[in-house]
C-alpha positions in Angstrom: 92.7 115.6 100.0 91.0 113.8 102.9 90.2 110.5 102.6 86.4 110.7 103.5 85.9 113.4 100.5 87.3 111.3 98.1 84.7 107.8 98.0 82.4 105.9 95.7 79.7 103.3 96.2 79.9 100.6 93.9 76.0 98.6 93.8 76.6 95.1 92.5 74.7 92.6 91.7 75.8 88.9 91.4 75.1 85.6 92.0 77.7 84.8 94.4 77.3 84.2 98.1 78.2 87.3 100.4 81.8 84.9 101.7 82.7 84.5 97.9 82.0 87.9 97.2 84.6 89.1 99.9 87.1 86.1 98.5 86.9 87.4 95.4 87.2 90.7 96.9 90.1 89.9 98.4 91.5 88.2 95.3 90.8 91.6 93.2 92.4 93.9 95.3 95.4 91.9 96.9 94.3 93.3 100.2 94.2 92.3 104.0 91.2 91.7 106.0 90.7 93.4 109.5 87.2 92.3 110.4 84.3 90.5 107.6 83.5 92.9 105.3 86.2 95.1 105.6 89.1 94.9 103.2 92.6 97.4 102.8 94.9 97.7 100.2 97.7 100.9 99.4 95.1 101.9 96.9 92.1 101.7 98.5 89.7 100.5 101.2 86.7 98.1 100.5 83.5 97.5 103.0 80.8 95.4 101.6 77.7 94.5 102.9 74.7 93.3 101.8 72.4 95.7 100.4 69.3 96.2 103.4 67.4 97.1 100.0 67.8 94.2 98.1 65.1 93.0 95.7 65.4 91.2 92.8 62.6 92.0 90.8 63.2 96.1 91.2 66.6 95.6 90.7 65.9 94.8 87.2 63.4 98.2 86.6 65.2 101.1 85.3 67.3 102.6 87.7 66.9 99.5 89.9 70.6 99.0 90.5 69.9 100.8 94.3 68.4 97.4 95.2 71.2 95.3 93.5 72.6 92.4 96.7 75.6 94.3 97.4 76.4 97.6 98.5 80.7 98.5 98.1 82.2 101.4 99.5 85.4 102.4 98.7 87.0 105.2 100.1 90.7 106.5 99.8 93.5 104.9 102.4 94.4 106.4 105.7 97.5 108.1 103.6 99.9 107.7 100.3 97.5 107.6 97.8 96.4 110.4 95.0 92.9 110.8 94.0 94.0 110.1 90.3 95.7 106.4 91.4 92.4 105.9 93.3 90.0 106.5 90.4 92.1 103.9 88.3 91.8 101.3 91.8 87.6 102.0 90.8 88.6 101.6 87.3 89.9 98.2 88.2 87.5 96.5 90.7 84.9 97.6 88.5 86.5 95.9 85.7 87.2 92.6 87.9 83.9 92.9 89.2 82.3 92.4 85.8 84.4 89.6 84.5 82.5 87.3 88.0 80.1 88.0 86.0 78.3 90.9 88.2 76.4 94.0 87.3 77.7 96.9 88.7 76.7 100.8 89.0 78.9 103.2 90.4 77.7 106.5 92.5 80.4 108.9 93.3 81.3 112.3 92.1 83.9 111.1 90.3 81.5 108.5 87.7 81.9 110.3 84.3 85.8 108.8 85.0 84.7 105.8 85.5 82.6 104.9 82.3 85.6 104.6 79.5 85.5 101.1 78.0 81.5 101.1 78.4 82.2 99.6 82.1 79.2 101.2 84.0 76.3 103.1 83.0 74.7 105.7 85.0 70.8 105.8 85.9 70.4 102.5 83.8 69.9 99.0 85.0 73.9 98.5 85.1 73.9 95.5 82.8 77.3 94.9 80.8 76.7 94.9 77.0 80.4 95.3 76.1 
């Protein structure tokens, strides 16, 4: 499978500055950093940016979690890694991501995997209530 069929967007919202977002980032996925924003690991690659959408009062409307702060996408690795070991890596980060604390909404084709353990809900605000 290529890498660029097999991605997900992750839309987070946290009160952390875009630098200690990527630290923690970094911290998370035990990866290296080629240029700011951009993050690789053997499971998976990580570019975040701030979301150009961002607004914090829609972001708390139903289905506001497209204008939560930060926008990840994570996509497979150049090579040596299956699509099953890459929806765990989203497992994961998601996981981490929510322990920050952050809110965080995943949109990918592969969601429905994602949502064991009540991580993530789709087309609702995102909010944790495990």
């Amino acid at each position: 499978m290529q890498s660029q069929d097999v991605y997900c967007t992750l839309y987070v919202n946290a009160r952390l500055s875009f630098d200690g977002m990527q630290r923690n980032l970094l911290r998370i996925i035990k990866g290296t950093q080629d240029h700011v924003g951009y993050i690789d690991s053997s499971h998976g690659s990580v570019y975040l940016r701030q979301n150009e959408d961002f607004s914090a009062s829609r972001s708390k409307e139903d289905g506001g979690f497209v204008f939560y702060k930060y926008a990840i996408e994570v996509s497979l690795p150049a090579e040596g890694c299956e699509k099953g070991d890459f929806v765990s890596f989203v497992k994961e980060l998601i996981h981490e991501l929510i322990l920050l604390p952050a809110d965080v909404v995943a949109a990918c084709d592969f969601e429905d995997d994602l949502t064991e353990g009540r991580w993530i809900r789709r087309g609702h605000s995102g909010k944790y209530d495990g």
